[in-house]
BAVO-220387 format. One record per residue: z, x, y of N, C-alpha, C in turn; residue number from 1; chain. Coordinates in steps of 0.05 Angstrom, whole numbers. Example, Ala and Ser with C-alpha at 12.3 -4.5 7.8 and 13.67 -1.06 7.14 Angstrom:
2
node npz=156&npx=264&npy=-114&capz=156&capx=246&capy=-90&cpz=156&cpx=264&cpy=-66&seq=1&mol=A;
node npz=142&npx=257&npy=-45&capz=143&capx=273&capy=-21&cpz=157&cpx=258&cpy=1&seq=2&mol=A;
***
This chain:
179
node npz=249&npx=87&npy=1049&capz=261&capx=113&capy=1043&cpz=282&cpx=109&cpy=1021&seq=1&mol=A;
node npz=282&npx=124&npy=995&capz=298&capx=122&capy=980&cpz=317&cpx=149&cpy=984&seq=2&mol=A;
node npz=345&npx=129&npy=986&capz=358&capx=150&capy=993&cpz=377&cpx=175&cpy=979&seq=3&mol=A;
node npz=372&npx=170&npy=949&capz=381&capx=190&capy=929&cpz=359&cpx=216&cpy=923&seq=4&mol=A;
node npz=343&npx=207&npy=927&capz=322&capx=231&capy=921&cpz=309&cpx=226&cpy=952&seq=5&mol=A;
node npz=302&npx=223&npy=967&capz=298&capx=227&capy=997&cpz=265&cpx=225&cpy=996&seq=6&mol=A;
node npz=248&npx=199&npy=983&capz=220&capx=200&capy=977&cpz=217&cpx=175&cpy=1001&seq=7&mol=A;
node npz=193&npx=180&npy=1019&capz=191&capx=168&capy=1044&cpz=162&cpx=151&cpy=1027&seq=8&mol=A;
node npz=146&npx=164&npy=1008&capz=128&capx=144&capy=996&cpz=125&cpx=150&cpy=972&seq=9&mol=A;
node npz=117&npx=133&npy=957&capz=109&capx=136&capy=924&cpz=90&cpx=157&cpy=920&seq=10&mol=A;
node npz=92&npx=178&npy=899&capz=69&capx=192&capy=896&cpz=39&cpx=183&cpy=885&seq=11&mol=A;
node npz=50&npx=157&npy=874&capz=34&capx=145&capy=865&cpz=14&cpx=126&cpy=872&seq=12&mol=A;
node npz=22&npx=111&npy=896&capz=19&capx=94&capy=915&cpz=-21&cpx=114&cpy=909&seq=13&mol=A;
node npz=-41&npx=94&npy=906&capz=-69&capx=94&capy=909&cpz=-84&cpx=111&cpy=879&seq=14&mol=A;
node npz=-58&npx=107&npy=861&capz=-61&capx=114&capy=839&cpz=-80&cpx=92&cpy=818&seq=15&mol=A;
node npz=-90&npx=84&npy=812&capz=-106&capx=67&capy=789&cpz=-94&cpx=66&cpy=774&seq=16&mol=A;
node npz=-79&npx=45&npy=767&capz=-73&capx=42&capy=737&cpz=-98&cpx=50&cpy=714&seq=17&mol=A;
node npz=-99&npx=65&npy=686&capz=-114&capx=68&capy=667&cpz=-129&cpx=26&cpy=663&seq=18&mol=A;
node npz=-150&npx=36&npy=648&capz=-158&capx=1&capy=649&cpz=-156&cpx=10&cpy=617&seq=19&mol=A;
node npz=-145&npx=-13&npy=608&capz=-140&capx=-24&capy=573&cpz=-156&cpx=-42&cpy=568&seq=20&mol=A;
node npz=-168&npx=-33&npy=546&capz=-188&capx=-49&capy=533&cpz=-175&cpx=-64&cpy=511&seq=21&mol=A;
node npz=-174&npx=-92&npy=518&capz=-159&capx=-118&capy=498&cpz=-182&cpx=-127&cpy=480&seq=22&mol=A;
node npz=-167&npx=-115&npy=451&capz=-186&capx=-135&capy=433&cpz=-173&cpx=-165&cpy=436&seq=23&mol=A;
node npz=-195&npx=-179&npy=442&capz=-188&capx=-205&capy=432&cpz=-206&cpx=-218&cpy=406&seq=24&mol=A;
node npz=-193&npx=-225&npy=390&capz=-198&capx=-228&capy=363&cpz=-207&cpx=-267&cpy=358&seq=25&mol=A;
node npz=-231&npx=-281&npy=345&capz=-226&capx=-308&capy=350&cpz=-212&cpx=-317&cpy=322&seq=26&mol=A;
node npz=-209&npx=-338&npy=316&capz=-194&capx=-344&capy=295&cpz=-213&cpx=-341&cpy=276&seq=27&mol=A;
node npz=-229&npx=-346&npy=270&capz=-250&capx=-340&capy=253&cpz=-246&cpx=-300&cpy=249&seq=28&mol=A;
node npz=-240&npx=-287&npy=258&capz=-242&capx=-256&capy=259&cpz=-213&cpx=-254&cpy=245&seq=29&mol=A;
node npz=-190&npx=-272&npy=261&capz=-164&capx=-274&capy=250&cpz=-160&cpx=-276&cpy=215&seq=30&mol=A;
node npz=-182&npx=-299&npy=213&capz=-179&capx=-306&capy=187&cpz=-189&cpx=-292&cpy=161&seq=31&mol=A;
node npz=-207&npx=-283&npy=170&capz=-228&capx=-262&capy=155&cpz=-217&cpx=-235&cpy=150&seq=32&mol=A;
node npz=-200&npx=-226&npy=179&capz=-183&capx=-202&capy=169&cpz=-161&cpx=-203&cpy=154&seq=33&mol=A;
node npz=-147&npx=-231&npy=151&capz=-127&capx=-233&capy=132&cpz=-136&cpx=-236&cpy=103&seq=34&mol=A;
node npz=-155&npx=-252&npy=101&capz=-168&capx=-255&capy=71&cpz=-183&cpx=-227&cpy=69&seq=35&mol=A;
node npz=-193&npx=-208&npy=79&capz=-197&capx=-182&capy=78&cpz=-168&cpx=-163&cpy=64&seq=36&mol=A;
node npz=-145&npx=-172&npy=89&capz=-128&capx=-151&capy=67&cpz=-120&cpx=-165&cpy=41&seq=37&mol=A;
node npz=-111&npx=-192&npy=37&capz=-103&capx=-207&capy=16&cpz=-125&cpx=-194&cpy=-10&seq=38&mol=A;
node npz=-152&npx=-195&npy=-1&capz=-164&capx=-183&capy=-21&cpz=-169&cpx=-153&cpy=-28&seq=39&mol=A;
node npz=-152&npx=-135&npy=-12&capz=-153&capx=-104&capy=-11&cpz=-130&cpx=-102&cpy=-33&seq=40&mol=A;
node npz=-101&npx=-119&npy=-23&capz=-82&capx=-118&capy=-42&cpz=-90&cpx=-127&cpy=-65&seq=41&mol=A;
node npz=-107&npx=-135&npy=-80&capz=-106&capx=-149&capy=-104&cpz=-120&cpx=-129&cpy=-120&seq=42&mol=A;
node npz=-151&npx=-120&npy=-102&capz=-166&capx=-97&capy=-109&cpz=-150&cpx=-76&cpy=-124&seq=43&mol=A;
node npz=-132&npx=-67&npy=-105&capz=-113&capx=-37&capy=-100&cpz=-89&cpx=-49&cpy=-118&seq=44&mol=A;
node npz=-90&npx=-71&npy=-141&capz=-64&capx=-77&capy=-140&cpz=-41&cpx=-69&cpy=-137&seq=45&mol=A;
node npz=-34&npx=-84&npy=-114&capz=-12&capx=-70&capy=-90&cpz=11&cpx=-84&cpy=-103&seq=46&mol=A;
node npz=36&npx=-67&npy=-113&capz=60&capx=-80&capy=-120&cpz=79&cpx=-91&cpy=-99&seq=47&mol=A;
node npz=66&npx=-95&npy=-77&capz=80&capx=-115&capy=-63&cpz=65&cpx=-142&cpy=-53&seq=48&mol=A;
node npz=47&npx=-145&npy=-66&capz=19&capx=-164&capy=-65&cpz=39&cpx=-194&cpy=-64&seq=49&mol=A;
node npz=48&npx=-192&npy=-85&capz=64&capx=-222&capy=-87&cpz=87&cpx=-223&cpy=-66&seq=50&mol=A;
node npz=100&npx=-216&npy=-49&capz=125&capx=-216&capy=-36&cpz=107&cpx=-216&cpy=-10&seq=51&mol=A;
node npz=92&npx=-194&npy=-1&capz=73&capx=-206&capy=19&cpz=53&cpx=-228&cpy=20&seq=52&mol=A;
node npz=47&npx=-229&npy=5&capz=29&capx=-259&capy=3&cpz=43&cpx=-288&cpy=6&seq=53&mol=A;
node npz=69&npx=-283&npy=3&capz=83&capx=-308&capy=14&cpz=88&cpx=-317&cpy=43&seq=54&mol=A;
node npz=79&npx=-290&npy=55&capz=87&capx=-296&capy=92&cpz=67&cpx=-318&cpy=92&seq=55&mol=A;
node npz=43&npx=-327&npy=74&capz=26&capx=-338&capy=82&cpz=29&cpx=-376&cpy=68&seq=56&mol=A;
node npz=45&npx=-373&npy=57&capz=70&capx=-399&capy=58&cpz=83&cpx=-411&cpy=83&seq=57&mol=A;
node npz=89&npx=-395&npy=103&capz=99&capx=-398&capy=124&cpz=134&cpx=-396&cpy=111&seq=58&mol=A;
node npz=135&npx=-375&npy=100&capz=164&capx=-369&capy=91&cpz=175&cpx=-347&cpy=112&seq=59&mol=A;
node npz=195&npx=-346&npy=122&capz=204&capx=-330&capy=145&cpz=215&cpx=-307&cpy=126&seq=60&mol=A;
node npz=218&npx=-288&npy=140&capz=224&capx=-257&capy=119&cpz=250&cpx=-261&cpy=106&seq=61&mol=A;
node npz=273&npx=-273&npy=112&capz=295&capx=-270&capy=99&cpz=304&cpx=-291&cpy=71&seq=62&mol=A;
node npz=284&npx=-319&npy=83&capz=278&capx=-335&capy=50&cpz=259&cpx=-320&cpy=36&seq=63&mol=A;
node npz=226&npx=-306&npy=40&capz=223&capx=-290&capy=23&cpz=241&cpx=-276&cpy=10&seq=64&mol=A;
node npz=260&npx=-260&npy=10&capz=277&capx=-242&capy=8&cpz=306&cpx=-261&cpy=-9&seq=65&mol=A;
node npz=307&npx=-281&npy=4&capz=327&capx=-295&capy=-11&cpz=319&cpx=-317&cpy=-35&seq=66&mol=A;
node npz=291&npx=-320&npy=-32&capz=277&capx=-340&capy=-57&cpz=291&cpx=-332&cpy=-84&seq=67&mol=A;
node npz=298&npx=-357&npy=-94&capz=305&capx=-351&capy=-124&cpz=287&cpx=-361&cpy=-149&seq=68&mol=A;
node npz=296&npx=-344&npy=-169&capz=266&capx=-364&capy=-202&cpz=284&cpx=-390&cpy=-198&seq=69&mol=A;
node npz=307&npx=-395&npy=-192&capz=321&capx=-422&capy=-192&cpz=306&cpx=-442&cpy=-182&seq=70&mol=A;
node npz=295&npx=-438&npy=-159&capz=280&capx=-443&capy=-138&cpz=262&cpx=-456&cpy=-144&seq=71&mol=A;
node npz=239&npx=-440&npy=-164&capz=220&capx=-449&capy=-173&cpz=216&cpx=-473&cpy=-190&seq=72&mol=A;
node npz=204&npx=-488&npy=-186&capz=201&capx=-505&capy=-209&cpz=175&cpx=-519&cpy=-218&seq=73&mol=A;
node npz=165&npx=-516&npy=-248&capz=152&capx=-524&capy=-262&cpz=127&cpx=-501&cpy=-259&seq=74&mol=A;
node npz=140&npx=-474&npy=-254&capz=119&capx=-451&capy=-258&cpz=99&cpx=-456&cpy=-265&seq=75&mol=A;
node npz=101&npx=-459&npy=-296&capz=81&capx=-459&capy=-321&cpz=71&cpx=-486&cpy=-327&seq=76&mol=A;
node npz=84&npx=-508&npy=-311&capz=76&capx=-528&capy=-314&cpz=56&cpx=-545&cpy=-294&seq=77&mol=A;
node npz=66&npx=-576&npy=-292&capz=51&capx=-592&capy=-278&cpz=62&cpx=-587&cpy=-250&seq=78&mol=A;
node npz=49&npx=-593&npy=-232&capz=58&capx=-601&capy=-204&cpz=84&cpx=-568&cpy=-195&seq=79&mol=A;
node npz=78&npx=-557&npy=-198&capz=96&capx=-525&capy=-186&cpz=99&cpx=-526&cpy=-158&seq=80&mol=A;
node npz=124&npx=-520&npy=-154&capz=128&capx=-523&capy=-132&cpz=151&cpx=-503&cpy=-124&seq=81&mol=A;
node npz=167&npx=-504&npy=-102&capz=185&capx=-476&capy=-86&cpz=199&cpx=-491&cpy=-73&seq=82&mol=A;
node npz=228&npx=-493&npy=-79&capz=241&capx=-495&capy=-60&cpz=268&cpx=-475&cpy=-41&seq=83&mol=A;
node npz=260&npx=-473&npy=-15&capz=265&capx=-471&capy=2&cpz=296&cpx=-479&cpy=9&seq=84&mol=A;
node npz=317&npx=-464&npy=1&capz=341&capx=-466&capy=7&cpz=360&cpx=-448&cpy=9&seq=85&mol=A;
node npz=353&npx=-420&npy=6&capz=371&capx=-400&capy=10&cpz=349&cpx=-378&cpy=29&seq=86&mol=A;
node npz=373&npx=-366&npy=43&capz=361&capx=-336&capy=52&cpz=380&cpx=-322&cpy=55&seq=87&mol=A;
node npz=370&npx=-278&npy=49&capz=381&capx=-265&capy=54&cpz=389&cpx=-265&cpy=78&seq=88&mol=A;
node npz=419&npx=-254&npy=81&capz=433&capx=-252&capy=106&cpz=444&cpx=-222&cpy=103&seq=89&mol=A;
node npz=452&npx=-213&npy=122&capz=473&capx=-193&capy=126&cpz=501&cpx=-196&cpy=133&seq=90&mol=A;
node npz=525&npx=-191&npy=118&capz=549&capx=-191&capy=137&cpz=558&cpx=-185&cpy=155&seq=91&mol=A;
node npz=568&npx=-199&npy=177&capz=578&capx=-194&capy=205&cpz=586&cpx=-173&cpy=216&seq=92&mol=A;
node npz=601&npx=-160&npy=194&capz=614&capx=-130&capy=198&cpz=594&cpx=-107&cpy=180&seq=93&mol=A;
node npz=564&npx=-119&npy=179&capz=545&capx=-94&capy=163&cpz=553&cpx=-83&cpy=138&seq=94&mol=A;
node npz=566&npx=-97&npy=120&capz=587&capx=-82&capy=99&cpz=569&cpx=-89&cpy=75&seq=95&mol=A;
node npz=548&npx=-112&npy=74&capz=535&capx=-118&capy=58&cpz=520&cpx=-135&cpy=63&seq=96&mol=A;
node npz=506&npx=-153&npy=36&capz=492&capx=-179&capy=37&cpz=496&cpx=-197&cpy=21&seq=97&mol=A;
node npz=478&npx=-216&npy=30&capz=493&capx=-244&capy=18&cpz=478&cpx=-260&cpy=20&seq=98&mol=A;
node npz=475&npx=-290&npy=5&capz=457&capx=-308&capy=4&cpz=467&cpx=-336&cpy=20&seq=99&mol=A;
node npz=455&npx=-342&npy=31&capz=463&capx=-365&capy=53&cpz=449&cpx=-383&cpy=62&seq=100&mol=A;
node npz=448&npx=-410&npy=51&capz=435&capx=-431&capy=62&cpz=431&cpx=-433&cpy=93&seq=101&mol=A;
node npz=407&npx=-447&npy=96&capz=397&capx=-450&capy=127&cpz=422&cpx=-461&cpy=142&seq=102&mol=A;
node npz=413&npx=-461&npy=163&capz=425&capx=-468&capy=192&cpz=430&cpx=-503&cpy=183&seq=103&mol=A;
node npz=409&npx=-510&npy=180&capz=395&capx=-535&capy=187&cpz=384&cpx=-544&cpy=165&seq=104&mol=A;
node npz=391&npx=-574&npy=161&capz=381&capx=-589&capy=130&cpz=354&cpx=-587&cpy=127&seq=105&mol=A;
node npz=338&npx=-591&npy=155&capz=314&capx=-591&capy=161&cpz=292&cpx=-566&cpy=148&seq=106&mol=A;
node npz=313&npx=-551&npy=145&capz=302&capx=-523&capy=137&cpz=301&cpx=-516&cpy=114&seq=107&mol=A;
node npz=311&npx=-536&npy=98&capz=308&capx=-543&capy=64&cpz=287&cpx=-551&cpy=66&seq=108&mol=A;
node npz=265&npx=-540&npy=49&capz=236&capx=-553&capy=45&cpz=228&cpx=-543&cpy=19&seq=109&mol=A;
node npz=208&npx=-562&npy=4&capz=199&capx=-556&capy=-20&cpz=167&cpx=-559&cpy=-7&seq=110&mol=A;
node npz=154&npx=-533&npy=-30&capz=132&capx=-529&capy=-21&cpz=117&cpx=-524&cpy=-46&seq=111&mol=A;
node npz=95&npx=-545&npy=-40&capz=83&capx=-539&capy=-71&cpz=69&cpx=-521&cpy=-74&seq=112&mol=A;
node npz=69&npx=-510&npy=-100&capz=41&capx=-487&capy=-106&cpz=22&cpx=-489&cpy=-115&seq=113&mol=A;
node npz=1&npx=-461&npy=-109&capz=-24&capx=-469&capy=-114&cpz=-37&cpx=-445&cpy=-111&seq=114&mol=A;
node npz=-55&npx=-439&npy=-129&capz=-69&capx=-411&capy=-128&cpz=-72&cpx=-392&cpy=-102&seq=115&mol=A;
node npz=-73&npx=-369&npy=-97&capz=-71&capx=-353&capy=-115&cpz=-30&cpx=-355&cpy=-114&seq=116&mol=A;
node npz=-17&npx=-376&npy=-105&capz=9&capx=-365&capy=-101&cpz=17&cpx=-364&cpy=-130&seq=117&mol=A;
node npz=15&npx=-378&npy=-145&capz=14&capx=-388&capy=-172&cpz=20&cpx=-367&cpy=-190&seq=118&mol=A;
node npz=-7&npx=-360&npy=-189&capz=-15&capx=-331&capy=-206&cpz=-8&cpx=-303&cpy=-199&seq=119&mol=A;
node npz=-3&npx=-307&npy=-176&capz=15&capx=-280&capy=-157&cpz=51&cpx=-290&cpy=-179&seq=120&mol=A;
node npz=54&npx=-311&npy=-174&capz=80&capx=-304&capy=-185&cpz=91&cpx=-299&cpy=-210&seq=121&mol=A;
node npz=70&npx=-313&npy=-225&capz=63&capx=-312&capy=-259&cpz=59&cpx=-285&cpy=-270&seq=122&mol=A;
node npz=43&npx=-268&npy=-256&capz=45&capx=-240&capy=-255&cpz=67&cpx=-231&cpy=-249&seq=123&mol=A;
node npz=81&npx=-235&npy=-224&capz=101&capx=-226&capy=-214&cpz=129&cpx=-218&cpy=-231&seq=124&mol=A;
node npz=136&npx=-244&npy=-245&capz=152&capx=-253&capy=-263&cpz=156&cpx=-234&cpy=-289&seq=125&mol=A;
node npz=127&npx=-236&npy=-297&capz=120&capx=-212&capy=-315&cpz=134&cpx=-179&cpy=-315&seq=126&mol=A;
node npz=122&npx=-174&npy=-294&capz=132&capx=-147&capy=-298&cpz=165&cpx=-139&cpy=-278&seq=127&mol=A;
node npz=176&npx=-167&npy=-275&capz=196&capx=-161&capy=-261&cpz=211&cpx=-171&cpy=-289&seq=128&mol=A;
node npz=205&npx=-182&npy=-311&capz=217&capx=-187&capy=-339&cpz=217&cpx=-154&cpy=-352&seq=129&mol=A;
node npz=202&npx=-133&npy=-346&capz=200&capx=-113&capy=-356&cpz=211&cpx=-100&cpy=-346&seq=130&mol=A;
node npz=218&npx=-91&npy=-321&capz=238&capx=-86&capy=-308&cpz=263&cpx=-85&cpy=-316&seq=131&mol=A;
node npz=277&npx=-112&npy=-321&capz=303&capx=-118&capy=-327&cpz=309&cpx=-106&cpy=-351&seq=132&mol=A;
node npz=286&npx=-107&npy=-375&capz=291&capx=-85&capy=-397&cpz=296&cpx=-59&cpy=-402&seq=133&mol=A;
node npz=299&npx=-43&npy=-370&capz=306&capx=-15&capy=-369&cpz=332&cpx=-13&cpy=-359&seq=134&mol=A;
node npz=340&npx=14&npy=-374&capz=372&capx=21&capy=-374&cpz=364&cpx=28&cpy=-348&seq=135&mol=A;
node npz=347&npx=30&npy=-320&capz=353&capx=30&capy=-286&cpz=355&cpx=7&cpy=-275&seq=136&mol=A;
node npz=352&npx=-17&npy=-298&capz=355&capx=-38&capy=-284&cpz=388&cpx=-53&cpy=-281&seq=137&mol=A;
node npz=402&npx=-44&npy=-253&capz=427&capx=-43&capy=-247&cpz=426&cpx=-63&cpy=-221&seq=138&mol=A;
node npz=425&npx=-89&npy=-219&capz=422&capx=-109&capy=-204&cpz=449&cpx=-120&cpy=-202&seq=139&mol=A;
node npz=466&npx=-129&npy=-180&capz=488&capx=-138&capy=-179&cpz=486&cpx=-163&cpy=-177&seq=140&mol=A;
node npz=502&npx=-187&npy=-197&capz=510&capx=-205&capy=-205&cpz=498&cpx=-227&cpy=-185&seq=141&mol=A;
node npz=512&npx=-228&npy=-158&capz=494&capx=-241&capy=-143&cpz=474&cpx=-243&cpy=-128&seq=142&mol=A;
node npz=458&npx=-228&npy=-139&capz=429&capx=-225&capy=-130&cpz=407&cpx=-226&cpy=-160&seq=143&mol=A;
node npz=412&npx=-230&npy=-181&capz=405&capx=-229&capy=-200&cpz=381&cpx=-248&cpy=-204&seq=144&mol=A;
node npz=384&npx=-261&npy=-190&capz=363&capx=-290&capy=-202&cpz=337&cpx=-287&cpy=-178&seq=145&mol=A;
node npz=343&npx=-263&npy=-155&capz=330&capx=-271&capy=-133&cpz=291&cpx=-256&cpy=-148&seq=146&mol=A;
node npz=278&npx=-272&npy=-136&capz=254&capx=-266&capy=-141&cpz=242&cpx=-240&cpy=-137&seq=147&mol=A;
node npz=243&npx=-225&npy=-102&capz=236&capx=-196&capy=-100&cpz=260&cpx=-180&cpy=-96&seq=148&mol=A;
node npz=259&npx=-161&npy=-120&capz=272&capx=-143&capy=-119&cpz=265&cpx=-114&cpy=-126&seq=149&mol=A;
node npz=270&npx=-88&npy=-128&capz=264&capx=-68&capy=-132&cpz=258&cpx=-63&cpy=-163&seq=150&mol=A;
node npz=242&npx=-43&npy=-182&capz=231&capx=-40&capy=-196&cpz=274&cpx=-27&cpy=-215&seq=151&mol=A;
node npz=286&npx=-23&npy=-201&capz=320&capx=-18&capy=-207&cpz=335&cpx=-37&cpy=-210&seq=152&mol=A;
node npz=330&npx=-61&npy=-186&capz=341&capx=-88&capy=-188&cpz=355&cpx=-87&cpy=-163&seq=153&mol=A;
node npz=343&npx=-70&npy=-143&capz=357&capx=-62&capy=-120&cpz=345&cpx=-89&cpy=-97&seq=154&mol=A;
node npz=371&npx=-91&npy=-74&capz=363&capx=-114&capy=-61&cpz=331&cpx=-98&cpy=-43&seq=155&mol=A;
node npz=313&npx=-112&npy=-31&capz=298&capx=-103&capy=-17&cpz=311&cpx=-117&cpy=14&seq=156&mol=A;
node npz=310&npx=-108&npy=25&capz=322&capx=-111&capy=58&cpz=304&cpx=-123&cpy=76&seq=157&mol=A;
node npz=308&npx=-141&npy=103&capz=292&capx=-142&capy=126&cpz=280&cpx=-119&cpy=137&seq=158&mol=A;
node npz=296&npx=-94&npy=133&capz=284&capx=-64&capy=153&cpz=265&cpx=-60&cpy=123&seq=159&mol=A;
node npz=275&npx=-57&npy=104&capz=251&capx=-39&capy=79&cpz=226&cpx=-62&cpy=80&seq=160&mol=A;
node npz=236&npx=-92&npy=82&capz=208&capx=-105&capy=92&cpz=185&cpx=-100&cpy=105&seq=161&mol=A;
node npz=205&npx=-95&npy=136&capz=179&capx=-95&capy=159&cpz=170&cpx=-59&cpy=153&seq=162&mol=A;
node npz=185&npx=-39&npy=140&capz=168&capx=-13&capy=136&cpz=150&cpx=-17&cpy=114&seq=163&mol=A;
node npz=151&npx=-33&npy=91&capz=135&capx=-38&capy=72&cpz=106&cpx=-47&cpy=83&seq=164&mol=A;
node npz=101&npx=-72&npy=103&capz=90&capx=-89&capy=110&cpz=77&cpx=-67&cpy=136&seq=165&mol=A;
node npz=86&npx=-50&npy=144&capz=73&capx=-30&capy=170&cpz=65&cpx=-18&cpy=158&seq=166&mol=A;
node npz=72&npx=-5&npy=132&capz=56&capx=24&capy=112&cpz=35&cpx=2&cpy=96&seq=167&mol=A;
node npz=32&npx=-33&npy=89&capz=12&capx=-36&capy=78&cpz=-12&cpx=-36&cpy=104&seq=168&mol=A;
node npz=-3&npx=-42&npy=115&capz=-24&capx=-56&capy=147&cpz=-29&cpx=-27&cpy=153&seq=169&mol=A;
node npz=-19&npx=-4&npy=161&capz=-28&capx=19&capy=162&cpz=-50&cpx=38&cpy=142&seq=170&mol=A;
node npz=-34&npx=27&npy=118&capz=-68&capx=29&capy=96&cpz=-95&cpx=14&cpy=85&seq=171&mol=A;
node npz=-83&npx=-4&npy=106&capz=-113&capx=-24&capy=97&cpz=-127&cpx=-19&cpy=130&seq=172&mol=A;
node npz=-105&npx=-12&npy=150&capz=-134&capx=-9&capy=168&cpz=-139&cpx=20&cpy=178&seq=173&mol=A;
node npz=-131&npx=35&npy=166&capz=-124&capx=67&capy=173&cpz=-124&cpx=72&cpy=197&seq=174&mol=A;
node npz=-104&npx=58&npy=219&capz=-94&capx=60&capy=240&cpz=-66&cpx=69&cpy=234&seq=175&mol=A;
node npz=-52&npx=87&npy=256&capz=-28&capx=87&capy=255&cpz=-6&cpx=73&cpy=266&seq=176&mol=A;
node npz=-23&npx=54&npy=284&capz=1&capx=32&capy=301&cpz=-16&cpx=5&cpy=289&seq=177&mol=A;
node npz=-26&npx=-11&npy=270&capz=-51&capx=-34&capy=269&cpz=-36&cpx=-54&cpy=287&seq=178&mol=A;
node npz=-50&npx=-62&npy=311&capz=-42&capx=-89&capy=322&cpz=-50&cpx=-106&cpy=311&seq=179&mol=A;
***
């Protein structure tokens, strides 16, 4: 007996739960649907093609976001490679952002490149050089060098990430929730 509302049995009690149907997906289905959208974005060229295509680096969202051209090295040349030493952060008191080495030395890593990351960035570079030539391009001092930024020079955020990255996954599988 519950004694705030005075119920002697569940109404529910012999009720069936609904039965859910679990996709389970094998890695082979996993893999295929990722190289499926990687190749939707390229099709569609999706102007966030290069900034998402790095989750597939194993770059966590806030070094995406904090990667610098500093960073890069030997683009255009031999042996290209990324290193792995800053990420966006937020300040404590929400007042702004800021760039901030890892936790952990361990978490400094250089990572070499290699098609399509290569040519995603070589592009990338490109029209983020065109960018900077417009009187909207108003980028503040210390964020200047960082790799993805807005078509203004505006920071792109962890929240404008994961809505970017739900509105691409929502248009490549025309679901409104895609698991």
């Amino acid at each position: 007996r519950t004694k705030k509302i005075n119920i002697v049995q569940n109404p529910l009690d012999g009720v069936r739960p609904p039965v859910r149907e679990k996709k389970i997906l094998s890695l082979g289905d996993k893999i295929g649907k990722t190289q499926g959208l990687i190749k939707w974005m390229v099709v569609n060229e999706h102007p966030d093609y290069c900034r998402m295509l790095f989750q597939w680096l194993g770059l966590r969202r806030s070094e995406r976001l904090g990667l610098q051209w500093s960073a890069i090295k030997n683009l255009n040349g031999k042996e290209p490679k990324l290193v792995i030493s800053h990420q966006l952060a937020r300040k404590a008191d929400g007042s702004g952002y800021y760039l901030k080495k890892p936790k952990t030395q361990s978490s400094i890593r250089t990572i070499p490149l290699e098609e399509p990351f290569l040519s995603a960035l070589r592009d990338w570079k490109k029209t983020q050089d065109e960018w900077r030539k417009s009187s909207k391009w108003k980028v503040q001092e210390q964020f200047a060098d960082l790799v993805f930024l807005t078509p203004t020079g505006g920071l792109i955020t962890q929240n404008q990430d994961n809505d970017d990255w739900k509105a691409i996954l929502q248009n490549y599988t025309g679901e409104d929730d895609p698991q």
